[in-house]
C-alpha positions as CSV (number, residue, x, y, z in Angstrom):
1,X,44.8,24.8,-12.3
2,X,43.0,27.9,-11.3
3,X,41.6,28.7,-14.1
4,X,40.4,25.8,-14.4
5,X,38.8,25.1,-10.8
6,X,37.3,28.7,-11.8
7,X,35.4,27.6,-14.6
8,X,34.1,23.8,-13.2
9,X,32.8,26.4,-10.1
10,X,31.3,28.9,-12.5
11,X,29.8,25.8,-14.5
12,X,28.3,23.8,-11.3
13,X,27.1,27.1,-9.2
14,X,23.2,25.6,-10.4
15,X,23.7,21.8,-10.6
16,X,21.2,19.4,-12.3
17,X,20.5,17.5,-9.0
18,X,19.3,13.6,-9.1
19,X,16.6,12.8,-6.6
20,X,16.5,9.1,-5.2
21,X,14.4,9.2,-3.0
22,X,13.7,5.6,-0.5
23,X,10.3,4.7,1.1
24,X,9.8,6.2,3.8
25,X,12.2,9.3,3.2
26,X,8.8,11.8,2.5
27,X,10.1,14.5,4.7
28,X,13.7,14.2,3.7
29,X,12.2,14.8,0.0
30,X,10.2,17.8,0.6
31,X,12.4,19.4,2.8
32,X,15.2,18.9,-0.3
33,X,12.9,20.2,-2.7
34,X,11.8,23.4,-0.6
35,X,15.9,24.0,-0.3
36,X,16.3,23.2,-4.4
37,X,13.2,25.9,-5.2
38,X,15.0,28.5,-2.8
39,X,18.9,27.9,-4.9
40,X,17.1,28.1,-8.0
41,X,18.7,24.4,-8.6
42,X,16.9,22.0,-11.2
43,X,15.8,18.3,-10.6
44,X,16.8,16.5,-13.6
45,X,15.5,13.8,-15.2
46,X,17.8,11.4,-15.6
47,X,21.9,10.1,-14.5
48,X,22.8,11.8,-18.0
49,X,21.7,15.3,-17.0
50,X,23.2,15.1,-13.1
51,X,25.6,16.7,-11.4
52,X,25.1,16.1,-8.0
53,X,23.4,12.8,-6.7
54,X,21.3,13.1,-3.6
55,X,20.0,9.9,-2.1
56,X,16.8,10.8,0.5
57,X,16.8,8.2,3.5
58,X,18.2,5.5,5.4
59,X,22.2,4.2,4.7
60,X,21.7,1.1,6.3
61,X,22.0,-1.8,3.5
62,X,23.3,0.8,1.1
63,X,26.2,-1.6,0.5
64,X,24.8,-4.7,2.2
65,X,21.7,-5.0,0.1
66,X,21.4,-8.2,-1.6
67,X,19.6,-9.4,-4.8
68,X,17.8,-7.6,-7.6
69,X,16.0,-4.6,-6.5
70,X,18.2,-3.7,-3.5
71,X,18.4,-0.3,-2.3
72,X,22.2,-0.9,-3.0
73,X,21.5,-1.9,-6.3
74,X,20.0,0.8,-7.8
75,X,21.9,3.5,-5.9
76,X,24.9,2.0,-7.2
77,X,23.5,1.8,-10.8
78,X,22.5,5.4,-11.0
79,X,25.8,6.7,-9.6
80,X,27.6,4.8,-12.4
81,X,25.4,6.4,-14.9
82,X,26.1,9.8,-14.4
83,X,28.7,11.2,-16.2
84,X,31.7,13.4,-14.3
85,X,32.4,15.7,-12.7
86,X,29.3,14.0,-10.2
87,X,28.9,14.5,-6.5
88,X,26.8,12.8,-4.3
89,X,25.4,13.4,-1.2
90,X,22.7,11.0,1.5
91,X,20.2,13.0,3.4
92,X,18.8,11.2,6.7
93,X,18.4,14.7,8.7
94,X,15.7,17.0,7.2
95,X,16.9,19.5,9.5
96,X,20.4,19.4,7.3
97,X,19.3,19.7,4.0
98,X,21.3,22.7,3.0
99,X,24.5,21.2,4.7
100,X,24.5,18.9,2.5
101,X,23.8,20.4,-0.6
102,X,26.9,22.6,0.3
103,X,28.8,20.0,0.9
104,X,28.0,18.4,-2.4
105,X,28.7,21.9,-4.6
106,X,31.7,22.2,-2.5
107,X,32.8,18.7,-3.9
108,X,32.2,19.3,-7.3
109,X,34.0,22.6,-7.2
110,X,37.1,20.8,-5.7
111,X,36.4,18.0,-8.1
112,X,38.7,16.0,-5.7
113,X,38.6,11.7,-4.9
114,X,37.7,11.0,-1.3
115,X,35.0,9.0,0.0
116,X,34.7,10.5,3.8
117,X,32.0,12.4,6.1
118,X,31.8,15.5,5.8
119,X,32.6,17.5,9.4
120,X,30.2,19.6,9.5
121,X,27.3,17.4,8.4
122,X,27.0,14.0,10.4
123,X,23.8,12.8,8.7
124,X,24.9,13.3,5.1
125,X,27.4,11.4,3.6
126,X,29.6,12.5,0.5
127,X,31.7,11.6,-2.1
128,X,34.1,13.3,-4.3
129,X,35.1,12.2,-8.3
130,X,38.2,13.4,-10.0
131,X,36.7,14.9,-13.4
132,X,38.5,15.8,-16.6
133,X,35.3,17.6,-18.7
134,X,32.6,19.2,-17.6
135,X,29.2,18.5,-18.7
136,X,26.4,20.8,-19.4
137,X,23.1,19.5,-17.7
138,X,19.9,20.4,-19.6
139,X,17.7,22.7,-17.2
140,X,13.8,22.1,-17.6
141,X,11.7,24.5,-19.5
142,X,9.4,26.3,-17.9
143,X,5.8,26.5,-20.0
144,X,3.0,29.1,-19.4
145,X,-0.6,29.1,-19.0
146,X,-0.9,25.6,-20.7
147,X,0.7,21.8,-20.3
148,X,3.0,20.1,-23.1
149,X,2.1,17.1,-24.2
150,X,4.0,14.3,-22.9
151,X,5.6,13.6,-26.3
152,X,6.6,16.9,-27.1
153,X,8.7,17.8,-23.8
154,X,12.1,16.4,-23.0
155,X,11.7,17.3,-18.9
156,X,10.5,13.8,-18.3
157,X,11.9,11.2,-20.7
158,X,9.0,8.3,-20.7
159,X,11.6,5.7,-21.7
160,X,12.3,4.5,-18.2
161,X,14.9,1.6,-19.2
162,X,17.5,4.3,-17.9
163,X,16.4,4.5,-14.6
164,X,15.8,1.0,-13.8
165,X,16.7,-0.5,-10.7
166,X,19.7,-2.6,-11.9
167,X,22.7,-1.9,-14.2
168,X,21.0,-4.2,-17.0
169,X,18.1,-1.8,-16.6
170,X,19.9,1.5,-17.0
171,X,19.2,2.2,-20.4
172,X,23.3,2.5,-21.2
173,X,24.0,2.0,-25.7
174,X,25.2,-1.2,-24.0
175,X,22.3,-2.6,-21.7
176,X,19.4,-1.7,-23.9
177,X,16.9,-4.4,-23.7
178,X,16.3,-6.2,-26.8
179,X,13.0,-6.8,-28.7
180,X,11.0,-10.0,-29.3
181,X,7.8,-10.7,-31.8
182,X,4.7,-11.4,-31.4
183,X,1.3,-10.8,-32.6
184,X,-1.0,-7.9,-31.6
185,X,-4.7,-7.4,-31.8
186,X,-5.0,-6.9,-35.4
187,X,-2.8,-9.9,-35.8
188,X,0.1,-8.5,-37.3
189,X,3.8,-9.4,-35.6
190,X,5.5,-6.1,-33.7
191,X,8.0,-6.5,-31.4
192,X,7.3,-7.1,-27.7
193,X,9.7,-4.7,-25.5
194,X,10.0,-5.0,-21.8
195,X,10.6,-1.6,-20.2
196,X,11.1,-1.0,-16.5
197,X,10.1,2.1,-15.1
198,X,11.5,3.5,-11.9
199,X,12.2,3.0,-8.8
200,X,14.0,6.6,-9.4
201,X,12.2,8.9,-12.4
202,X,11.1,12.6,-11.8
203,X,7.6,12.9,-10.2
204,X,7.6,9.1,-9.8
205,X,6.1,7.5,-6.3
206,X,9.2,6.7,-4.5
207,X,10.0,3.2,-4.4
208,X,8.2,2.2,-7.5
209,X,8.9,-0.3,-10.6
210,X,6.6,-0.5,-13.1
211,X,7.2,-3.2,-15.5
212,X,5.5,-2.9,-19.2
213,X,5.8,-5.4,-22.1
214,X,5.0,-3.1,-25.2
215,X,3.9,-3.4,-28.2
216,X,4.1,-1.4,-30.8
217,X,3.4,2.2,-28.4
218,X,0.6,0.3,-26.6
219,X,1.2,-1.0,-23.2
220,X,0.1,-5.1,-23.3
221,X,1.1,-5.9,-19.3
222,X,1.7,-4.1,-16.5
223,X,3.8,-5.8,-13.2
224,X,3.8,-3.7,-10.2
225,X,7.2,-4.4,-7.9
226,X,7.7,-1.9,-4.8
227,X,11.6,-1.8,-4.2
228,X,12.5,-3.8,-1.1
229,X,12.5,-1.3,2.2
230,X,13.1,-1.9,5.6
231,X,9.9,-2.1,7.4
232,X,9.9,1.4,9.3
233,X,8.0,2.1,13.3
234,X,7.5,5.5,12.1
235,X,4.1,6.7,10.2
236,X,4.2,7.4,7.0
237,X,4.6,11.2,6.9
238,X,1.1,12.2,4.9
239,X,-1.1,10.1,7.2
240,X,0.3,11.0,10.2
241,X,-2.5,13.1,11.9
242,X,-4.7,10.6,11.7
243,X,-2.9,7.5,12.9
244,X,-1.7,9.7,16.0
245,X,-4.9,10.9,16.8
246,X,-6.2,7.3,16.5
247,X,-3.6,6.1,19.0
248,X,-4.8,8.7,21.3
249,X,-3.0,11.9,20.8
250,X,-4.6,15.1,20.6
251,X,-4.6,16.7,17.1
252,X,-6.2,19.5,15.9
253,X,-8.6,19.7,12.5
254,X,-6.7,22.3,11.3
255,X,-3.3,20.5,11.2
256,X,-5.2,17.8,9.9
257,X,-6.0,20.0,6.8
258,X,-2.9,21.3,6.5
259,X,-0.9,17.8,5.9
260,X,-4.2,16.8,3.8
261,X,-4.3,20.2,1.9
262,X,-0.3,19.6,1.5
263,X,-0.7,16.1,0.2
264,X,-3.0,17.0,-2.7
265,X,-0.8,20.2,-3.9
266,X,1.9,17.0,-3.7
267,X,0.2,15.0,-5.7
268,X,-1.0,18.0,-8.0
269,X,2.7,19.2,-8.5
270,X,3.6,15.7,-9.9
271,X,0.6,15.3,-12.3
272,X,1.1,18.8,-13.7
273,X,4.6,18.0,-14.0
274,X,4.4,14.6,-15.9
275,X,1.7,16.7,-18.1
276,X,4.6,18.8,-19.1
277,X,2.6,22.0,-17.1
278,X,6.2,22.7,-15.5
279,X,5.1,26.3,-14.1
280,X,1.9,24.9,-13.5
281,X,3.6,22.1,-10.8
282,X,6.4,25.2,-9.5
283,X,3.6,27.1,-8.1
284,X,2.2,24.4,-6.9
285,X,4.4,23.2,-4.9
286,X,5.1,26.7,-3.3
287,X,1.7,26.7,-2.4
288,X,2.6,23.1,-0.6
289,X,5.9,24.2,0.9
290,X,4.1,27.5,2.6
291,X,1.1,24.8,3.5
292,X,3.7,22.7,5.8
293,X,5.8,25.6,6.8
294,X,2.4,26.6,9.0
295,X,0.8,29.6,6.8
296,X,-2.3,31.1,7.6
297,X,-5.6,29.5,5.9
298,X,-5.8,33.0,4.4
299,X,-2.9,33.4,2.9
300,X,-3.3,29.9,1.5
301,X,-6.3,30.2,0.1
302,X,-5.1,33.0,-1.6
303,X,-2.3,30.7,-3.1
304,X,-4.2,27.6,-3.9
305,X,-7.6,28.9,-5.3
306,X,-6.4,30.9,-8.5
307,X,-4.3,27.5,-9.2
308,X,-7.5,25.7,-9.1
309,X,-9.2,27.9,-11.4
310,X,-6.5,27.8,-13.8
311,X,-6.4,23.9,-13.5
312,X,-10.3,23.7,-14.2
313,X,-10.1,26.3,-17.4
314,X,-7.0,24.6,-19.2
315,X,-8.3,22.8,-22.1
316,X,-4.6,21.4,-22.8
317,X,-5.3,19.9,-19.4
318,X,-8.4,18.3,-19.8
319,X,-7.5,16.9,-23.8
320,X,-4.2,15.6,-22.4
321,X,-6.0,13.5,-19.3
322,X,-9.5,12.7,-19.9
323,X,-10.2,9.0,-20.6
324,X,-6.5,7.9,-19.2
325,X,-7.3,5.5,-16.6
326,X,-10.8,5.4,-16.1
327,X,-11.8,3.4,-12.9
328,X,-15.2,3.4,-12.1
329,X,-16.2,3.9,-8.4
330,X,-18.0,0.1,-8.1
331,X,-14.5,-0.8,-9.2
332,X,-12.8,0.7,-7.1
333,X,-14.6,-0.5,-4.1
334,X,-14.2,-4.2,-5.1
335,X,-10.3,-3.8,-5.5
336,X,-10.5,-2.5,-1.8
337,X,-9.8,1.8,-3.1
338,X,-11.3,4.1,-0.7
339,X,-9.9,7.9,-1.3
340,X,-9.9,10.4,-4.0
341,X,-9.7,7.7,-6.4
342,X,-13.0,6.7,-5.3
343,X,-14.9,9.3,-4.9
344,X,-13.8,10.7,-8.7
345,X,-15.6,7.4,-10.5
346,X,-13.6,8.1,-13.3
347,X,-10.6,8.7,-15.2
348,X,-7.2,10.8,-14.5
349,X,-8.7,13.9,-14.8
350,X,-11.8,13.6,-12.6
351,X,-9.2,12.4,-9.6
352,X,-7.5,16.0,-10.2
353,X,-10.5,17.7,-9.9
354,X,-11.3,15.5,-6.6
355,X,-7.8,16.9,-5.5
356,X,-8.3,20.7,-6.3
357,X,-11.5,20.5,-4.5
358,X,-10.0,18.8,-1.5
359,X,-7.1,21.5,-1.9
360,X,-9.8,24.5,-1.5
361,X,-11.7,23.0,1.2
362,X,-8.5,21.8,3.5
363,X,-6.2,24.9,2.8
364,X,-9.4,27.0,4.2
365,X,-9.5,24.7,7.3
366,X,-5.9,25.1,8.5
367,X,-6.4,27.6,11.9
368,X,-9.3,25.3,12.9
369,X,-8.1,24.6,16.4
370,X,-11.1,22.0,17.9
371,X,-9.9,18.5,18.3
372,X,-9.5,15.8,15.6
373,X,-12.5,12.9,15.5
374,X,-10.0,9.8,16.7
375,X,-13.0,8.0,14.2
376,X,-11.8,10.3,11.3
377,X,-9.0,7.7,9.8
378,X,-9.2,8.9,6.2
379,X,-5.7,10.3,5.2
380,X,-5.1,11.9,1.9
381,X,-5.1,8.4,-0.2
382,X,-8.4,6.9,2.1
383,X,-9.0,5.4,5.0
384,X,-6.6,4.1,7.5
385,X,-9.0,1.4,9.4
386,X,-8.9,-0.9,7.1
387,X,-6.9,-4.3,6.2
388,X,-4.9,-3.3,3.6
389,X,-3.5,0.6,3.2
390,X,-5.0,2.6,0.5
391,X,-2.1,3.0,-1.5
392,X,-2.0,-0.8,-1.5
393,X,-5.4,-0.8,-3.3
394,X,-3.8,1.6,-5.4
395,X,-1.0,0.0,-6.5
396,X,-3.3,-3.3,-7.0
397,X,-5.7,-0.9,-9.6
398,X,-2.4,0.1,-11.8
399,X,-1.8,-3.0,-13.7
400,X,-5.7,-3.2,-15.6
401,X,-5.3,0.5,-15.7
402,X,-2.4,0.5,-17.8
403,X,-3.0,-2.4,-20.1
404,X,-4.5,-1.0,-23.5
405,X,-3.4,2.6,-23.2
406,X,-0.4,4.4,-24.9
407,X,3.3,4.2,-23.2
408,X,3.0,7.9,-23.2
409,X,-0.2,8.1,-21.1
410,X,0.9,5.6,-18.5
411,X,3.2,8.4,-16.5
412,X,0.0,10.1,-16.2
413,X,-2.1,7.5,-15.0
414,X,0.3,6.8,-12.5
415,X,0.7,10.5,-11.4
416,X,-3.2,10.4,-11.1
417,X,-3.4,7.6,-8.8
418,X,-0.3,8.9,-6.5
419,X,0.5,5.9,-4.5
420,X,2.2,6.4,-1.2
421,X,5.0,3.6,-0.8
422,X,5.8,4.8,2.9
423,X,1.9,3.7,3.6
424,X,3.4,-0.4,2.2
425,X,6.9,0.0,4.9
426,X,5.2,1.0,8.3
427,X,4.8,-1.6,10.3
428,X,2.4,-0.6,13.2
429,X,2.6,-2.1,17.3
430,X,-0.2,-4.9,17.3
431,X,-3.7,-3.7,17.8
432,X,-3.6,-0.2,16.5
433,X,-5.0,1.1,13.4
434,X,-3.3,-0.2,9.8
435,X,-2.0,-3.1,11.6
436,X,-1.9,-4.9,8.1
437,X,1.4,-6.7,8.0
């Protein structure tokens, strides 16, 4: 029995860890993966690859939800999925990240049955699963100066029938969805699969399905449905300067550019990552974690601007993204968009390059001490005065963005586009800005 508990703790001392990560939970996520970067601990793609399960966010409804798209439902569907010995772990308290990932190693080194709180972590909840065979997880390749091409990296599987939202969805030998017929542009009969994508996929907006009818590899529809959330009082975490300064609080410009330089290096880690530029979107994301951990403009411009260099040289890059998703700006302003997305008038790769440059200017901003404009509501995804929230406009753009292109391009268009589902779950007092509904 020693032996043995000596060689699951040898096996598990680097889990392949399972982000889910609920609307609204932002902070939770990032302060997760800062802790995961520090451990050396991968994010895996997938229930197959995971040892330890950590759910970011709220508990309430966990087992209560009700009907197809639950929170309950697909928590409970990817727990089944992964294969033992599994842990999992729920993370409400930023400030206890690394309690809980303890507590979660600790359980799959014990590899015992319980399903209690742990002491010494009130806001994380585990569970323990007996296990007879260990798994091995499959730890993501890290590539060098250039991106992989989608279909050549196994990192971030594009089928997403295995992390669907319900247990039908989950992509198990026995729940794959089946195939119909029908005829294509060129009039010849290929079968018509439906493919769900998220609500929880690496580098995936958090909250998300995607549902595709496919034909052949092309995508022929494209049904946006948000998982349901709670509406939440609280901001969402990336806009947050400006809606406080807008309710009257004093905010600086320079924390302003910090959350706005942060956002972008967020949004740039997951489209290098879903490009398959997995060093690319590591460094990245250091630069974003020493961005909200309060570093210095110069130190951060030392960080950010050789990343944006080697962005604008890659040539991998720019073959893999250019013509994926092109929205042209006078499109975009009719569908309501008023950020990045906007200002790029173009495809996937032009709203990178409206990040990078966003990046450079903001991450050189951040010890600007004068006072926030209370008029300047334009968080990272646009402007905050309006009706509807940007990523709302966003997620209303996807659908005609998607239909026409290749399966494989259509994590990249996403990734491009970035929505923020917190921006669709807050819930404003009357009368103050984004009071939308």
């Amino acid at each position: 029995m020693e032996l043995r508990r000596a060689l699951v703790r040898a096996a598990v001392s680097r889990p392949g860890v399972l982000l889910a990560t609920s609307p609204g939970a932002t902070r939770q996520r990032l302060a997760v993966e800062a802790e995961l970067a520090r451990r050396g601990w991968a994010c895996v793609g997938g229930p197959a690859e995971a040892d330890l399960f950590v759910i970011l966010g709220v508990r309430e409804g966990e087992d209560e939800a009700e009907g197809e798209g639950g929170e309950g439902d697909w928590v409970a569907a990817l727990w089944q999925g992964i294969p033992a010995p599994k842990a999992r772990v729920w993370v409400t308290d930023p400030g206890r990240v690394a309690d809980a990932l303890d507590s979660g190693l600790a359980d799959l080194v014990r590899g015992e049955h319980g399903n209690d709180h742990a002491p010494d972590a009130p806001d994380s909840h585990h569970e323990h699963h007996e296990h007879h065979e260990h798994h091995e997880h499959h730890e993501h390749q890290q590539n060098g100066d250039h991106p992989t091409p989608p279909s050549e990296h196994s990192g971030h599987d594009m089928h997403g029938g295995h992390h669907g939202h319900a247990g039908h969805d989950m992509g198990l030998v026995e729940g794959l969805p089946m195939a119909d017929r029908a005829d294509d542009r060129d009039g010849l009969r290929l079968d018509v699969l439906h493919v769900p994508l998220g609500p929880v996929l690496a580098d995936w907006p958090a909250g998300l399905i995607l549902r595709l009818t496919l034909q052949g590899d092309l995508v022929q529809e494209a049904t946006v449905e948000p998982v349901t959330t709670p509406p939440s009082p609280h901001p969402p975490f990336w806009d947050e300067p400006w809606l406080r300064t807008a309710s009257g609080e004093h905010i600086s410009r320079g924390d302003a550019a910090r959350r706005l330089c942060a956002a972008h290096l967020d949004s740039l880690g997951r489209f290098f990552a879903v490009a398959g530029w997995n060093d690319m979107a590591a460094r990245t994301r250091h630069a974003r974690d020493r961005a909200l951990a309060g570093a210095a403009a110069a130190e951060l411009t030392s960080l950010v601007r050789p990343l944006i260099r080697r962005a604008q040289r890659s040539r991998t890059l720019r073959w893999l993204t250019t013509g994926l998703g092109t929205l042209p700006a006078e499109q975009a302003r009719q569908r309501g968009v008023t950020g990045p997305a906007l200002v790029a008038d173009g495809d996937a790769y032009n709203r990178m390059l409206v990040w990078l440059d966003a990046v450079d200017r903001s991450a050189a901003d951040c010890d600007v001490t004068e006072a926030l404009d209370p008029a300047e509501v334009v968080g990272p995804r646009g402007r905050l005065d309006t009706p509807v929230p940007p990523s709302r406009a966003l997620l209303d753009s996807l659908p005609r963005l998607l239909e026409g292109t290749e399966f494989a391009c259509a994590r990249i268009i996403v990734a491009s586009l970035d929505p923020d589902l917190d921006e669709l779950t807050h819930v404003p007092a009357p009368g103050t800005v984004h009071s939308h509904g």
